[in-house]
C-alpha positions as CSV (number, residue, x, y, z in Angstrom):
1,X,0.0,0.0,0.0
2,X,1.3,3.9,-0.5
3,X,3.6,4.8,2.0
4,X,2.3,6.8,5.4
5,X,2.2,10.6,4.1
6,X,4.1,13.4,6.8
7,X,1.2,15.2,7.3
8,X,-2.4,14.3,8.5
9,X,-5.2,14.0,5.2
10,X,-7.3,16.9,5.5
11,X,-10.9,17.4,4.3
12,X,-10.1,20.8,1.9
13,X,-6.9,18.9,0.8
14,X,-7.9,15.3,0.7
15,X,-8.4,14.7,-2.9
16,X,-4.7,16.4,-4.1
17,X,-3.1,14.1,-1.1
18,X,-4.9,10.9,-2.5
19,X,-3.8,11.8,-5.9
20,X,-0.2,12.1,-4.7
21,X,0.1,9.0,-3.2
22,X,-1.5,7.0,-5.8
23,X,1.0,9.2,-8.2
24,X,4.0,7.7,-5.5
25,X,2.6,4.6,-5.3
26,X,1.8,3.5,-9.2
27,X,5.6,5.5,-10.0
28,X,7.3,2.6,-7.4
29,X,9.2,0.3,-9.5
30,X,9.6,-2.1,-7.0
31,X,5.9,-2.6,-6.5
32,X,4.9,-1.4,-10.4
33,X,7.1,-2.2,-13.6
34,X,7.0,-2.9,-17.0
35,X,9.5,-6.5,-17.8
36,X,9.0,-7.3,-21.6
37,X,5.0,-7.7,-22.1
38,X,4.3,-7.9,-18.7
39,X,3.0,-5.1,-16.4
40,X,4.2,-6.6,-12.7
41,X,1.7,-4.7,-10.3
42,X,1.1,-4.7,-6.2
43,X,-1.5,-7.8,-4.9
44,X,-3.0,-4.5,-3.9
45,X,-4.7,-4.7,-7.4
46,X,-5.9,-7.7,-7.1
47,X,-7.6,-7.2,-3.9
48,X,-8.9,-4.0,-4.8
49,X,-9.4,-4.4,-8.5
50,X,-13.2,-3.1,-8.9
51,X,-12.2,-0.1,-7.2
52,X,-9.8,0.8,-9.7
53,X,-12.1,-0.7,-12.8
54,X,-14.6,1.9,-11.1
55,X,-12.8,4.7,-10.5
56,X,-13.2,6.6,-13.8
57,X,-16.4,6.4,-15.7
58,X,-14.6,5.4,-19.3
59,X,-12.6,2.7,-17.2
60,X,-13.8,-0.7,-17.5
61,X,-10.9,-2.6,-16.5
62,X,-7.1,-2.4,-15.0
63,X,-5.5,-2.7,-18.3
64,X,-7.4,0.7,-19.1
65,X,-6.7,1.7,-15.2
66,X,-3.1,1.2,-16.2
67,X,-3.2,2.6,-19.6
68,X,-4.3,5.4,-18.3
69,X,-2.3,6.2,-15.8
70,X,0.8,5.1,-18.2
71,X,3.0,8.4,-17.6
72,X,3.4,7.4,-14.0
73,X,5.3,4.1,-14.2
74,X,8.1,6.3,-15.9
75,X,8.1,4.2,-19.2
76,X,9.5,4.8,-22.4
77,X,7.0,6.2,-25.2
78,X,7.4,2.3,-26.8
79,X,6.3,1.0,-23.7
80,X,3.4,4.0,-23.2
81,X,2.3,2.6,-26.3
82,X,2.4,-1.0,-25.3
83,X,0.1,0.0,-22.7
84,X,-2.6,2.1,-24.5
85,X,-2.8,-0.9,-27.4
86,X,-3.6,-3.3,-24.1
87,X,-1.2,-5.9,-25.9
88,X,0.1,-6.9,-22.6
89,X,-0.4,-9.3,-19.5
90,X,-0.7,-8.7,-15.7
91,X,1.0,-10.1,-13.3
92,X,0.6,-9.5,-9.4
93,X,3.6,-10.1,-7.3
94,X,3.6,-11.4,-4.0
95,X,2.8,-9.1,-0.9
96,X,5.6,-8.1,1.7
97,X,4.0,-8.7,5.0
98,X,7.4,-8.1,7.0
99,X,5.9,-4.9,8.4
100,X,3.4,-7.3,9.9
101,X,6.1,-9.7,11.1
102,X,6.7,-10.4,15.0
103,X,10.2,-10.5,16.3
């Protein structure tokens, strides 16, 4: 999930910080990356997937969601394009739940 912001969210302000961290979070290459064909994305899409598919009106599903939001993984144009065509695969890695972890 997006890292724990320095500041408290805040009614007036709420909408800019969510848009940040899901900026922060989908621009993360070591939870969001491009190898080859294959967009490797967080579990958290998974788990959360109709929330993105419903998150925009003219978004029906996370390759669109992804498509969309193409800039933000810091990809070449080629891969931009490989995006918007929706000629490639998703793959979820594997959660890190060491923050969880007991010592």
């Amino acid at each position: 999930c997006p890292a724990l912001r320095p500041e408290a969210y805040s009614g007036s302000q709420l909408e800019d910080q969510l848009n940040e961290q899901m900026e922060n979070f989908l621009s993360d290459k070591e939870k969001n990356y491009l190898d080859g064909n294959q967009l490797k994305v967080s579990t958290v899409f998974k788990w959360y997937r109709s929330d993105f598919e419903k998150s925009d009106k003219n978004i029906d599903d996370l390759k669109e969601y992804f498509a969309k939001h193409a800039p933000l993984f810091n990809l070449s144009d080629e891969e931009i394009n490989l995006l918007n065509s929706g000629d490639f695969r998703i793959k979820f890695l594997s959660y890190d739940w060491n923050l969880n972890r007991t010592f």
